[in-house]
CHARMM internal coordinates of N, CA and C (Angstrom, degrees):
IC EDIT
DIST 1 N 1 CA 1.4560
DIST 1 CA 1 C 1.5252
ANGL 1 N 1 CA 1 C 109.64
DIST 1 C 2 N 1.0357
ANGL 1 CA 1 C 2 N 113.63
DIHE 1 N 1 CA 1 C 2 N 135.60
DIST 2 N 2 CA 1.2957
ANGL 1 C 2 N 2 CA 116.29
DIHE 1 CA 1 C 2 N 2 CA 160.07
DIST 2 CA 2 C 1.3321
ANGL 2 N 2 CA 2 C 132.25
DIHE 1 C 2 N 2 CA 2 C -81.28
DIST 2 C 3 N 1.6443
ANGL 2 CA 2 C 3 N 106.43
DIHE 2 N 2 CA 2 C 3 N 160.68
DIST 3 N 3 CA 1.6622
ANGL 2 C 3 N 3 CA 99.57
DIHE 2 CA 2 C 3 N 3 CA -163.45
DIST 3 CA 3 C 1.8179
ANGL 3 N 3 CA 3 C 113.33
DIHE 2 C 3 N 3 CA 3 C -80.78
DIST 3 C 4 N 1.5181
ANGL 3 CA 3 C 4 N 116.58
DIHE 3 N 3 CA 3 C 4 N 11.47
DIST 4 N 4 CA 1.7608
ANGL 3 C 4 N 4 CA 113.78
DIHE 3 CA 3 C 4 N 4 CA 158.33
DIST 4 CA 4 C 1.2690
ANGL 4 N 4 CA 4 C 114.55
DIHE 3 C 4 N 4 CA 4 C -77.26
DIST 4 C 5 N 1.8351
ANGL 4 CA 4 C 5 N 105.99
DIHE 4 N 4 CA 4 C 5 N -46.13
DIST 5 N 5 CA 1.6125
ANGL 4 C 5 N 5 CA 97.44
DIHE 4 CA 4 C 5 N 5 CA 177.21
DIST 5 CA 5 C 1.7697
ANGL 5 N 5 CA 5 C 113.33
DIHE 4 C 5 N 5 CA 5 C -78.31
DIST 5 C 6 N 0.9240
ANGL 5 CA 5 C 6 N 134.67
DIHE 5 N 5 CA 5 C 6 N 6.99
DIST 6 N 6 CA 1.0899
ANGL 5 C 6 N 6 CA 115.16
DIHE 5 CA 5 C 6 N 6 CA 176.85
DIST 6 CA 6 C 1.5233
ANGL 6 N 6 CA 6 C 97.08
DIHE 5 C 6 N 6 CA 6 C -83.59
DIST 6 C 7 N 1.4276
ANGL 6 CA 6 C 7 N 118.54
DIHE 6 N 6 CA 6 C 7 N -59.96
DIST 7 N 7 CA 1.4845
ANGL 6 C 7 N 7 CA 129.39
DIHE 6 CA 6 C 7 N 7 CA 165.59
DIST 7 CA 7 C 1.3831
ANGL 7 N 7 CA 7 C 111.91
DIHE 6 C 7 N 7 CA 7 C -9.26
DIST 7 C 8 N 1.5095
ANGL 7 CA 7 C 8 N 104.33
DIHE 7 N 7 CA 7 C 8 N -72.33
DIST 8 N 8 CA 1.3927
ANGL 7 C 8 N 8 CA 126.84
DIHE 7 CA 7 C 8 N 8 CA -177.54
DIST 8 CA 8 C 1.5452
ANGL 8 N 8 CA 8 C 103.02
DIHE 7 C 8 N 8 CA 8 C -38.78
DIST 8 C 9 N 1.5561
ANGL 8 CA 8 C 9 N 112.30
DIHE 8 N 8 CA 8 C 9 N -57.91
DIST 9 N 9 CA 1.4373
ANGL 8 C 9 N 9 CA 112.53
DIHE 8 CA 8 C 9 N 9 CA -152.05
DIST 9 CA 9 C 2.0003
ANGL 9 N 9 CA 9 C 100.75
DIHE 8 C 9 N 9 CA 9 C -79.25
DIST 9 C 10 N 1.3570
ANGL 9 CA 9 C 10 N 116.23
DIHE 9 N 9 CA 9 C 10 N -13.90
DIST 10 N 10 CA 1.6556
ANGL 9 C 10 N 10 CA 120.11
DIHE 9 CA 9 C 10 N 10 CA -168.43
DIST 10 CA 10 C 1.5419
ANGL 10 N 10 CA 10 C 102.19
DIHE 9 C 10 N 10 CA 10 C -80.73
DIST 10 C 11 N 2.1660
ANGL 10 CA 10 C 11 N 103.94
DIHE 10 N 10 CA 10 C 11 N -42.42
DIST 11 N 11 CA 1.3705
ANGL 10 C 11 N 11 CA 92.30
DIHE 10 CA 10 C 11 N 11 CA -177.78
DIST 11 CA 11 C 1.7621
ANGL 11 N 11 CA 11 C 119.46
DIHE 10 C 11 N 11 CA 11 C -71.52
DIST 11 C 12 N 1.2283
ANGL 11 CA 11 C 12 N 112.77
DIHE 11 N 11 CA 11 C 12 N -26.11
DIST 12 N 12 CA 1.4640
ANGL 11 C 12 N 12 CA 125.34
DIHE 11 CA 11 C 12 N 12 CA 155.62
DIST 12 CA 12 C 1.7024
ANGL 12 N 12 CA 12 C 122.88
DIHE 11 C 12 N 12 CA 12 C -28.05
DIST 12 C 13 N 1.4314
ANGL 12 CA 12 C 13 N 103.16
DIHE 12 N 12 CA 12 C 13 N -48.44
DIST 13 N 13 CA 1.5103
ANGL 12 C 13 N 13 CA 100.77
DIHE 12 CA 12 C 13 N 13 CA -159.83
DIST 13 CA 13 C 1.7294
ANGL 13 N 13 CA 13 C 87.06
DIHE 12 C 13 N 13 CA 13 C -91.41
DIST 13 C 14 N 0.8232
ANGL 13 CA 13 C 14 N 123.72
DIHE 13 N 13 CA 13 C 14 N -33.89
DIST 14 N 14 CA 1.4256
ANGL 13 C 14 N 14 CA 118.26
DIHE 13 CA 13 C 14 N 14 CA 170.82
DIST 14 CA 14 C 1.1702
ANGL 14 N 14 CA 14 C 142.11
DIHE 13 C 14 N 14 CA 14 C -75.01
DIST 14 C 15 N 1.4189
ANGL 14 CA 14 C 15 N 101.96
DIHE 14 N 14 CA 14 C 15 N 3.05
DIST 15 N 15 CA 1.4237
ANGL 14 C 15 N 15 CA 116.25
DIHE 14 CA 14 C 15 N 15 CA -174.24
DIST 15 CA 15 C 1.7017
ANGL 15 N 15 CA 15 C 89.61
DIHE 14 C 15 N 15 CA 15 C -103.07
DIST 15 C 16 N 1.5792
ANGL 15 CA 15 C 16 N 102.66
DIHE 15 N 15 CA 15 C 16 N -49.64
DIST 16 N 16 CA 1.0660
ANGL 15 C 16 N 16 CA 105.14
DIHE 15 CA 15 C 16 N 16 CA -173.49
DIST 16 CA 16 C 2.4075
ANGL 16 N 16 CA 16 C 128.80
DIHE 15 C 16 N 16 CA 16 C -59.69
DIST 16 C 17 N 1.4288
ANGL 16 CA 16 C 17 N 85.87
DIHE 16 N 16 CA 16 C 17 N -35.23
DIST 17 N 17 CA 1.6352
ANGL 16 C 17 N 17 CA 106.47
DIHE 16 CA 16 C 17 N 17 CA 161.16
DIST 17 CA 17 C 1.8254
ANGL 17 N 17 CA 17 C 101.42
DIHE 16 C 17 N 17 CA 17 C -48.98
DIST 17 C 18 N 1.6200
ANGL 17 CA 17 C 18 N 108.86
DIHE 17 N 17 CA 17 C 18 N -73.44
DIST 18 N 18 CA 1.4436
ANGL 17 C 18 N 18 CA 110.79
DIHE 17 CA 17 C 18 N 18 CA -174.40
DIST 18 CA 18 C 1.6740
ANGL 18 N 18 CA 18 C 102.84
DIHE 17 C 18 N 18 CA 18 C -43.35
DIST 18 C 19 N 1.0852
ANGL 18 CA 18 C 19 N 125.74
DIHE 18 N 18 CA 18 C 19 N -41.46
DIST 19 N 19 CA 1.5735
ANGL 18 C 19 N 19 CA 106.85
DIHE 18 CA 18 C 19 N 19 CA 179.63
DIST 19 CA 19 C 1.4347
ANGL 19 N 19 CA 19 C 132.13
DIHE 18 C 19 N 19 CA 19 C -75.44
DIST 19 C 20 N 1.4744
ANGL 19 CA 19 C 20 N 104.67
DIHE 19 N 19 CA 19 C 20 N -21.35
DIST 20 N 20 CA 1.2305
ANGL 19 C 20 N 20 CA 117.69
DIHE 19 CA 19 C 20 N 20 CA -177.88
DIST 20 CA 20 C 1.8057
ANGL 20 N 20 CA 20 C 113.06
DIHE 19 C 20 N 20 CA 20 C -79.38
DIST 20 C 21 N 1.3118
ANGL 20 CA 20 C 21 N 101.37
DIHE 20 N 20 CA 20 C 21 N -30.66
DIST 21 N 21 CA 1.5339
ANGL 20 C 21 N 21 CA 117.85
DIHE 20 CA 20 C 21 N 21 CA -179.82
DIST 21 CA 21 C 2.1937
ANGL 21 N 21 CA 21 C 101.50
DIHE 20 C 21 N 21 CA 21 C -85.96
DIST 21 C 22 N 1.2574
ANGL 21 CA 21 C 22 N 113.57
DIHE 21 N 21 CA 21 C 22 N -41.13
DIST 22 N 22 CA 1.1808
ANGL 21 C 22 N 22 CA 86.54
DIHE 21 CA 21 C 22 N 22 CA 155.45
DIST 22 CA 22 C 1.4852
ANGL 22 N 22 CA 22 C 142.97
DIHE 21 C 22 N 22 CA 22 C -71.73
DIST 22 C 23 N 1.2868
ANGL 22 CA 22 C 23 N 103.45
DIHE 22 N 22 CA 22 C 23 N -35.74
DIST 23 N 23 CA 1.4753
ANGL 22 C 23 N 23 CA 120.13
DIHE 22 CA 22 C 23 N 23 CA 175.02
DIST 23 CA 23 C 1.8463
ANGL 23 N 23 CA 23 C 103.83
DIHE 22 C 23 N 23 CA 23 C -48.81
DIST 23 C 24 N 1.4753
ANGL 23 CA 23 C 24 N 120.81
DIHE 23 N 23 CA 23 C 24 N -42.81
DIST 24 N 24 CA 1.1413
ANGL 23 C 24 N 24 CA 105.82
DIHE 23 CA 23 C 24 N 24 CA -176.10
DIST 24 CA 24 C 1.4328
ANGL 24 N 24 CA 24 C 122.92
DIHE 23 C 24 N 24 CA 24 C -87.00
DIST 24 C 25 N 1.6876
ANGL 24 CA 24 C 25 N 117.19
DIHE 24 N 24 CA 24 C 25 N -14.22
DIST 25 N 25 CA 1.2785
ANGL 24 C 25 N 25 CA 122.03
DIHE 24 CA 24 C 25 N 25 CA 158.14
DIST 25 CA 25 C 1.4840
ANGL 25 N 25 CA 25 C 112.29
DIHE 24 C 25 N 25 CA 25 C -45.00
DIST 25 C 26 N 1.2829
ANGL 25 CA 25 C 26 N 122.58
DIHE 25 N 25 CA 25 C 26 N -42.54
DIST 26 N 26 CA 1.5004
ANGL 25 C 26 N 26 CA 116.48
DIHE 25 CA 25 C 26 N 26 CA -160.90
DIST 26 CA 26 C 1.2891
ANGL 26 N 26 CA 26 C 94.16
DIHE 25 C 26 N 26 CA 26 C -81.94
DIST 26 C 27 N 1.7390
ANGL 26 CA 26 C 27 N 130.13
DIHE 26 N 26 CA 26 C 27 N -44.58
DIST 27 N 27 CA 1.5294
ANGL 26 C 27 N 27 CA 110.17
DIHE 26 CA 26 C 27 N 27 CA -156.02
DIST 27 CA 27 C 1.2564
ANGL 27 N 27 CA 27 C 106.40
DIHE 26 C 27 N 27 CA 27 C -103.05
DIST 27 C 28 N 1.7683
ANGL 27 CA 27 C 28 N 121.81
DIHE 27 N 27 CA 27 C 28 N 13.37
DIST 28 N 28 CA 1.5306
ANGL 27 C 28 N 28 CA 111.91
DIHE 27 CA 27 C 28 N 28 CA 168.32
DIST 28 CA 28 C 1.2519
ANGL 28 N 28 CA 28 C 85.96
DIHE 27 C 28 N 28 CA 28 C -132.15
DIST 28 C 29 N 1.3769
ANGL 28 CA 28 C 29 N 114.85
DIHE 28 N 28 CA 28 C 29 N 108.29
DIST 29 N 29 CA 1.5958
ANGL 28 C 29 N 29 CA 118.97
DIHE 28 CA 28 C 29 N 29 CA 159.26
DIST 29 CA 29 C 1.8639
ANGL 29 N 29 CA 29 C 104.71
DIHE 28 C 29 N 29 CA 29 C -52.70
DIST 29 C 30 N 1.8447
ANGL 29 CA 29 C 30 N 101.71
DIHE 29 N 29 CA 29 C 30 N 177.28
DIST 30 N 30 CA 1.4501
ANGL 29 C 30 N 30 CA 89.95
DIHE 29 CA 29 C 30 N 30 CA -179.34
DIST 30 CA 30 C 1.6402
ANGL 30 N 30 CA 30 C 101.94
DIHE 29 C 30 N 30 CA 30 C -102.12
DIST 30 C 31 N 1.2088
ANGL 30 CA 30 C 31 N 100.68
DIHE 30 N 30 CA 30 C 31 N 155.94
DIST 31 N 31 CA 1.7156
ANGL 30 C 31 N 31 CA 112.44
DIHE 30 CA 30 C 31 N 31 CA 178.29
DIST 31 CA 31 C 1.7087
ANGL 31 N 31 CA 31 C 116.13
DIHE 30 C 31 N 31 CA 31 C -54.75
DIST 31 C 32 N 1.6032
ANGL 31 CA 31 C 32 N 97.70
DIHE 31 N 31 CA 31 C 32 N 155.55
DIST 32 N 32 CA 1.6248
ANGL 31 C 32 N 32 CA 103.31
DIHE 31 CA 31 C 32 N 32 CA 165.80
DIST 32 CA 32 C 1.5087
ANGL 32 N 32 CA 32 C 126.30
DIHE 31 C 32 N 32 CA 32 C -17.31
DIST 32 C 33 N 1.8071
ANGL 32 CA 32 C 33 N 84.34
DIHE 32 N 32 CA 32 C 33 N -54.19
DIST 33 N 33 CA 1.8505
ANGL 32 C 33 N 33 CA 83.77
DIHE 32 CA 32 C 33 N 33 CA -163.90
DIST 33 CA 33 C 1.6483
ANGL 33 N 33 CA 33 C 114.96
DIHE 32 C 33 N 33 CA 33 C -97.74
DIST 33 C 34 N 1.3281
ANGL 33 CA 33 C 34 N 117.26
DIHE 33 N 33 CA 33 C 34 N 33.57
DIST 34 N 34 CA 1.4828
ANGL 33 C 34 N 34 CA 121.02
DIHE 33 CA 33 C 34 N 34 CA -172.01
DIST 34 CA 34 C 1.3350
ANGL 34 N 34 CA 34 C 103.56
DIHE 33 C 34 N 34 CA 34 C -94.54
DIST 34 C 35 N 1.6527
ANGL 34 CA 34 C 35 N 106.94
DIHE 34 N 34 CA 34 C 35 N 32.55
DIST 35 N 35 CA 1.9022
ANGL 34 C 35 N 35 CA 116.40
DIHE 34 CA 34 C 35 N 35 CA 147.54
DIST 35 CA 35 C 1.8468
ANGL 35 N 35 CA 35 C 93.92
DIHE 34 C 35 N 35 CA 35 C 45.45
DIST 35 C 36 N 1.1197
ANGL 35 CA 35 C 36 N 122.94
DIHE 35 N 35 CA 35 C 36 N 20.07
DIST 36 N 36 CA 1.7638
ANGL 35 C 36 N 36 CA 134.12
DIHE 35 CA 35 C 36 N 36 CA 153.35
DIST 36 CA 36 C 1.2426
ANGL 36 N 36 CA 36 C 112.32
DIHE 35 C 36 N 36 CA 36 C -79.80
DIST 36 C 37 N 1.7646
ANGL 36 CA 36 C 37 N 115.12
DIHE 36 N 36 CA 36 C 37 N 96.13
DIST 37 N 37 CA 1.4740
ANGL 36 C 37 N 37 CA 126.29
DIHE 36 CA 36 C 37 N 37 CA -153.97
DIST 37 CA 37 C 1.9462
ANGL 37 N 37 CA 37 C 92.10
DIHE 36 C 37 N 37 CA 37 C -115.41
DIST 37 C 38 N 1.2831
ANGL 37 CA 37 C 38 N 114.78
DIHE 37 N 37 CA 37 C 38 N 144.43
DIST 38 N 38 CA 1.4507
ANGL 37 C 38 N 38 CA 119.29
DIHE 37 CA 37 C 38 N 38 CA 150.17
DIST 38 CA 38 C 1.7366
ANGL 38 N 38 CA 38 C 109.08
DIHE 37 C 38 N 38 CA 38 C -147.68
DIST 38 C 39 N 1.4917
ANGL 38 CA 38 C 39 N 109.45
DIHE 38 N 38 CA 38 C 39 N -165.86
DIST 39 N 39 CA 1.1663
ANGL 38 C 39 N 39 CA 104.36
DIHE 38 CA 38 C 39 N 39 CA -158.41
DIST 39 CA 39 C 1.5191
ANGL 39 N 39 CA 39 C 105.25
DIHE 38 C 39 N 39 CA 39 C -163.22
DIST 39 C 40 N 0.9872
ANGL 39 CA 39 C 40 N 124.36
DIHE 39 N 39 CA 39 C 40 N 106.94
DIST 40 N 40 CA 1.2928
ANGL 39 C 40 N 40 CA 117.52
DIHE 39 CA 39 C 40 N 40 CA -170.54
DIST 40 CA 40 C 1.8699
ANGL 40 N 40 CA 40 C 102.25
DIHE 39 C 40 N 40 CA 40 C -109.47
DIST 40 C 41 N 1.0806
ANGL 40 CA 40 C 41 N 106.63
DIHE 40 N 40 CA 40 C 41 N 134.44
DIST 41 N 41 CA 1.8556
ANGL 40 C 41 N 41 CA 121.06
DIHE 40 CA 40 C 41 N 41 CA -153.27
DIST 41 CA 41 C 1.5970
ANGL 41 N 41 CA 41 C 97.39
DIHE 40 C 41 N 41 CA 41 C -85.11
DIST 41 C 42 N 0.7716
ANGL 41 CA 41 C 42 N 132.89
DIHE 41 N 41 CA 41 C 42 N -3.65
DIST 42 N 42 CA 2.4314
ANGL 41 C 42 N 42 CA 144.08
DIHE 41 CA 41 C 42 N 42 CA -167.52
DIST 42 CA 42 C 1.6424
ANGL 42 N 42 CA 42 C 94.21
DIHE 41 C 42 N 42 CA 42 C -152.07
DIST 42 C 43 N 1.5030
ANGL 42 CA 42 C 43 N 114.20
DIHE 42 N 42 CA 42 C 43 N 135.67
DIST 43 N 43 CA 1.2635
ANGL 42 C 43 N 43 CA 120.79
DIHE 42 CA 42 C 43 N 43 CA 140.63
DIST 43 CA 43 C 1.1374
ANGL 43 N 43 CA 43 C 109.69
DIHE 42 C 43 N 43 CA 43 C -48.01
DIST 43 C 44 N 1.7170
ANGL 43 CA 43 C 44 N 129.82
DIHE 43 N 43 CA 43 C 44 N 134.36
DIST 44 N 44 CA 1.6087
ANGL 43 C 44 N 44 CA 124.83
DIHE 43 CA 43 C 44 N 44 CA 156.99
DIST 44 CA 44 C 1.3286
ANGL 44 N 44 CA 44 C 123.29
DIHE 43 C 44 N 44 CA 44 C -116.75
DIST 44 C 45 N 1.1494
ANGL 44 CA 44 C 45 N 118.95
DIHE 44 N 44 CA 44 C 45 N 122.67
DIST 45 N 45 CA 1.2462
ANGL 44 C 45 N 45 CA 135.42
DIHE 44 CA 44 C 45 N 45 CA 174.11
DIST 45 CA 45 C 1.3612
ANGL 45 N 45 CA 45 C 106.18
DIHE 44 C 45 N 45 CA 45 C -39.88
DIST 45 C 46 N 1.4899
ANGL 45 CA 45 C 46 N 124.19
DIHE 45 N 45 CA 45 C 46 N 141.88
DIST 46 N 46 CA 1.4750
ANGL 45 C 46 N 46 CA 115.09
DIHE 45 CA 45 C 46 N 46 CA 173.53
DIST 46 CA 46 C 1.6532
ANGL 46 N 46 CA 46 C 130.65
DIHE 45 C 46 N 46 CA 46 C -81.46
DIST 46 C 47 N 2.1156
ANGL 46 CA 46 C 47 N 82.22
DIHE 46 N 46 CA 46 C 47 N -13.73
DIST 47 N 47 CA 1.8658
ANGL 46 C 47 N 47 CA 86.64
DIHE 46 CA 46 C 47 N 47 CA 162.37
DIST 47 CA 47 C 1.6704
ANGL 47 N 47 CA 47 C 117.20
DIHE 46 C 47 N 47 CA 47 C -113.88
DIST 47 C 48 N 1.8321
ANGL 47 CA 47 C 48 N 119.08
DIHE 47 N 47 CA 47 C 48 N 51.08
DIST 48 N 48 CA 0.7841
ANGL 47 C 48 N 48 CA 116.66
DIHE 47 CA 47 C 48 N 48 CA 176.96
DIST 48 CA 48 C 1.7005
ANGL 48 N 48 CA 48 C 125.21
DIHE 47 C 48 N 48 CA 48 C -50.52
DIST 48 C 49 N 1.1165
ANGL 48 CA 48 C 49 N 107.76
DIHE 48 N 48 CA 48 C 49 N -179.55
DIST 49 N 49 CA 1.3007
ANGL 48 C 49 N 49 CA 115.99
DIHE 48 CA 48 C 49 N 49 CA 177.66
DIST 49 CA 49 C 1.5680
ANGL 49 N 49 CA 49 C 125.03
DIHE 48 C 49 N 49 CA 49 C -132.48
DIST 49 C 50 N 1.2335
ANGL 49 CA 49 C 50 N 152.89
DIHE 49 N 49 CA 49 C 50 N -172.54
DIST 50 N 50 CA 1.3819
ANGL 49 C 50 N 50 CA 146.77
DIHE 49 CA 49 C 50 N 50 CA -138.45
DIST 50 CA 50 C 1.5427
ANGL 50 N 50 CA 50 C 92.74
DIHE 49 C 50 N 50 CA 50 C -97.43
DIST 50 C 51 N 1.4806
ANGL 50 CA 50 C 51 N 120.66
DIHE 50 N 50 CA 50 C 51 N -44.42
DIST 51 N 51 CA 1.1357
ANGL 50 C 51 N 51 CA 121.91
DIHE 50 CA 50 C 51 N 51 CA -174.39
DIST 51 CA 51 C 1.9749
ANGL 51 N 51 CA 51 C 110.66
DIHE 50 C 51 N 51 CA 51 C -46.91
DIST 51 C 52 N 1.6763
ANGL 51 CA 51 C 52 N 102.51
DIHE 51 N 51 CA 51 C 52 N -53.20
DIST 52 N 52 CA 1.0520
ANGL 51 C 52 N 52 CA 102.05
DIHE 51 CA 51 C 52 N 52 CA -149.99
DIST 52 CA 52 C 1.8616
ANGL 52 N 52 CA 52 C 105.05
DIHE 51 C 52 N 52 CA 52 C -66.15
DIST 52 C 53 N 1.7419
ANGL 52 CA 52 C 53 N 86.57
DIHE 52 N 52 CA 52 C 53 N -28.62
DIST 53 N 53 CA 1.5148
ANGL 52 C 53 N 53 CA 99.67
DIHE 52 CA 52 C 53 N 53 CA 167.69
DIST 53 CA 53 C 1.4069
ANGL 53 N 53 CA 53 C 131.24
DIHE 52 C 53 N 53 CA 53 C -27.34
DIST 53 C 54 N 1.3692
ANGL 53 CA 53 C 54 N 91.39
DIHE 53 N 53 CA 53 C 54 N -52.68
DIST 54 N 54 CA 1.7394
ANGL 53 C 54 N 54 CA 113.41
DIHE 53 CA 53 C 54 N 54 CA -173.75
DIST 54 CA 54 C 1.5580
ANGL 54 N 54 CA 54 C 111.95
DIHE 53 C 54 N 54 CA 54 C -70.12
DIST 54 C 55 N 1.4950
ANGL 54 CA 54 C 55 N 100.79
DIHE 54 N 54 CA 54 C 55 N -23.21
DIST 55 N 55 CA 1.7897
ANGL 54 C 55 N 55 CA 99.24
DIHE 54 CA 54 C 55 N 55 CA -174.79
DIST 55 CA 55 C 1.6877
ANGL 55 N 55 CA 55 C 89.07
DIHE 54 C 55 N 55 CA 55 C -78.92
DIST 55 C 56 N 0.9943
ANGL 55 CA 55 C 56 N 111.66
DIHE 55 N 55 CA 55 C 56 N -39.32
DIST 56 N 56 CA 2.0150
ANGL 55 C 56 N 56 CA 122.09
DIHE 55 CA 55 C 56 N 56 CA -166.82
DIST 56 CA 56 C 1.5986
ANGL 56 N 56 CA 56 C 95.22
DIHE 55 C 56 N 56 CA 56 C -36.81
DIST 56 C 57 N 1.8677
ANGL 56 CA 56 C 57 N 104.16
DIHE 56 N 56 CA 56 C 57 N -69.83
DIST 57 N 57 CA 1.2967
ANGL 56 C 57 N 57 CA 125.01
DIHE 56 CA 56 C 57 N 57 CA 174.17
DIST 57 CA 57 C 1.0576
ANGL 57 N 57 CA 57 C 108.89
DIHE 56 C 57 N 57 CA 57 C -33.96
DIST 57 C 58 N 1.0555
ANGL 57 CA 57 C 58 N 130.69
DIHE 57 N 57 CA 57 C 58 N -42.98
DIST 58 N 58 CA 1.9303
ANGL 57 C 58 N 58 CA 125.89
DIHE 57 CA 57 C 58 N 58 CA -163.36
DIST 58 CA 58 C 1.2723
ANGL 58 N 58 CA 58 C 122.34
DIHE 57 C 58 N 58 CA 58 C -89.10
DIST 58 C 59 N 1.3475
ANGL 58 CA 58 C 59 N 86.94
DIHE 58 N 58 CA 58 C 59 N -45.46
DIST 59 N 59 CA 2.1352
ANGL 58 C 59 N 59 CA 89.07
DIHE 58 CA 58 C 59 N 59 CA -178.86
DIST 59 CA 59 C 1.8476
ANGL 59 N 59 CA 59 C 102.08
DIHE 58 C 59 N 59 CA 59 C -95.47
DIST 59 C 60 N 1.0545
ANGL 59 CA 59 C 60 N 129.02
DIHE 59 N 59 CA 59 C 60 N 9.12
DIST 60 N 60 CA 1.4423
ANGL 59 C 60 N 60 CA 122.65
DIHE 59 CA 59 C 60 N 60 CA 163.57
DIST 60 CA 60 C 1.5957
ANGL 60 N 60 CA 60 C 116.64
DIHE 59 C 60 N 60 CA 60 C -60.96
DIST 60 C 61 N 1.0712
ANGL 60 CA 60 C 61 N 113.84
DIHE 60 N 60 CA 60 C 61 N 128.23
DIST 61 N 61 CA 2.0811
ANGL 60 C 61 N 61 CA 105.11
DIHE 60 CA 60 C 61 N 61 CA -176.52
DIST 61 CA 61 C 1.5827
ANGL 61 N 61 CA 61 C 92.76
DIHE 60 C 61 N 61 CA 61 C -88.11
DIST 61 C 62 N 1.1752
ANGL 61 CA 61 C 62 N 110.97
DIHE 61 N 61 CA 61 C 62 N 130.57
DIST 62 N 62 CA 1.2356
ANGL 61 C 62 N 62 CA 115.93
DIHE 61 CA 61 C 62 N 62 CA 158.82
DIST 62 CA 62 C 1.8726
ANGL 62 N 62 CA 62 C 122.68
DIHE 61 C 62 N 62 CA 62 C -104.03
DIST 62 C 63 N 1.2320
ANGL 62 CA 62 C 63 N 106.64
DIHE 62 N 62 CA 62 C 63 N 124.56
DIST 63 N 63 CA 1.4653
ANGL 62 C 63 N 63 CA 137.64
DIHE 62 CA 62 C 63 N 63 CA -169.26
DIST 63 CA 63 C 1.2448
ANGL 63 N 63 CA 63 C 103.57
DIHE 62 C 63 N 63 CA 63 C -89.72
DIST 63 C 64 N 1.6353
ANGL 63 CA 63 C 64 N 135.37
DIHE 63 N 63 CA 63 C 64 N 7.13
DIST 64 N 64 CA 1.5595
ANGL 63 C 64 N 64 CA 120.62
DIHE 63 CA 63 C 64 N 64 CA -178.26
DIST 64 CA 64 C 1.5528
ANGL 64 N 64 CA 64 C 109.41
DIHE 63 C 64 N 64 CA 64 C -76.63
DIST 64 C 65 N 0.9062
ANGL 64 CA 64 C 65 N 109.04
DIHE 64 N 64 CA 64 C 65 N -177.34
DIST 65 N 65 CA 1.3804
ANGL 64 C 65 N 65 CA 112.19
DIHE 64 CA 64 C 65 N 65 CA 164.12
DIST 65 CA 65 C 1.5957
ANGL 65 N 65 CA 65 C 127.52
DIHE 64 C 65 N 65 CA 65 C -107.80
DIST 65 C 66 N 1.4785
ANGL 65 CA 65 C 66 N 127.76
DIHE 65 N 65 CA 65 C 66 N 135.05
DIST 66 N 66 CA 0.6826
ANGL 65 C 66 N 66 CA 122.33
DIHE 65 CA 65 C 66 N 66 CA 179.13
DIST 66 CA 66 C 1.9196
ANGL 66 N 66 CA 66 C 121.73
DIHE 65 C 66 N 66 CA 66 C -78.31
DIST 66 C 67 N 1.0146
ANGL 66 CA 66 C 67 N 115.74
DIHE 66 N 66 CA 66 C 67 N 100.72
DIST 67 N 67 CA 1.8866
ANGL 66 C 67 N 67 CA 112.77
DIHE 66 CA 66 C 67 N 67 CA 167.88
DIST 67 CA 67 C 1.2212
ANGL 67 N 67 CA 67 C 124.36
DIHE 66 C 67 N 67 CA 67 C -120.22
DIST 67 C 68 N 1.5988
ANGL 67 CA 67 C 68 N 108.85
DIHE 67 N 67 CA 67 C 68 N 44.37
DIST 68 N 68 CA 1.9883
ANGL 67 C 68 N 68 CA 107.34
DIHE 67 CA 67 C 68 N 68 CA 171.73
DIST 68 CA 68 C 1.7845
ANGL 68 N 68 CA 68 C 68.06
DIHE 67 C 68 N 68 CA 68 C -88.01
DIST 68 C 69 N 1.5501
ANGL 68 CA 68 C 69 N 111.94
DIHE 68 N 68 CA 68 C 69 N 162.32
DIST 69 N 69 CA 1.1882
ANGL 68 C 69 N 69 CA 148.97
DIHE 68 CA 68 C 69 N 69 CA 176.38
DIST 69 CA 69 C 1.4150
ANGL 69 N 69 CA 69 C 113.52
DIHE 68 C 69 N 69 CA 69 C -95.91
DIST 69 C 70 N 1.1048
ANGL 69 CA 69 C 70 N 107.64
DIHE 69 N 69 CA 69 C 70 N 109.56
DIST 70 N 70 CA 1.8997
ANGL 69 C 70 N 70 CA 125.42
DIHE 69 CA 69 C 70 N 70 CA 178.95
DIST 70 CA 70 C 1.3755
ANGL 70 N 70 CA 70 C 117.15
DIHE 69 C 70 N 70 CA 70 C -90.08
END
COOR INIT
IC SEED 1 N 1 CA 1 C
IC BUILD
């Protein structure tokens, strides 16, 4: 073999892994216990409205980071 097809055949299996590992993200969500915690701060109604929205918006902590330059 030469050293394109070997190339050929490595970027293959890895391209091919990345699809197989996404493909199963989508059709097996992760389980109960995959310690994947959130927290929502108000019970919400499932036919809330804009108001309640706005409380959602407010008391949510946001964890981004700030990098506009001061």
């Amino acid at each position: 073999m030469k050293r394109k097809d070997i190339t050929i055949i490595i970027v293959s299996v890895i391209v091919f892994v990345l699809a197989v590992a996404l493909l199963y993200r989508y059709i097996a969500p992760p389980t109960k216990d995959s310690n994947i915690k959130y927290s929502v701060p108000h019970p919400v109604n499932p036919k809330f409205n804009a108001d309640q929205l706005k409380v959602l918006n407010n008391d949510v902590i946001d964890y981004s980071q700030n990098i506009k330059p001061q």
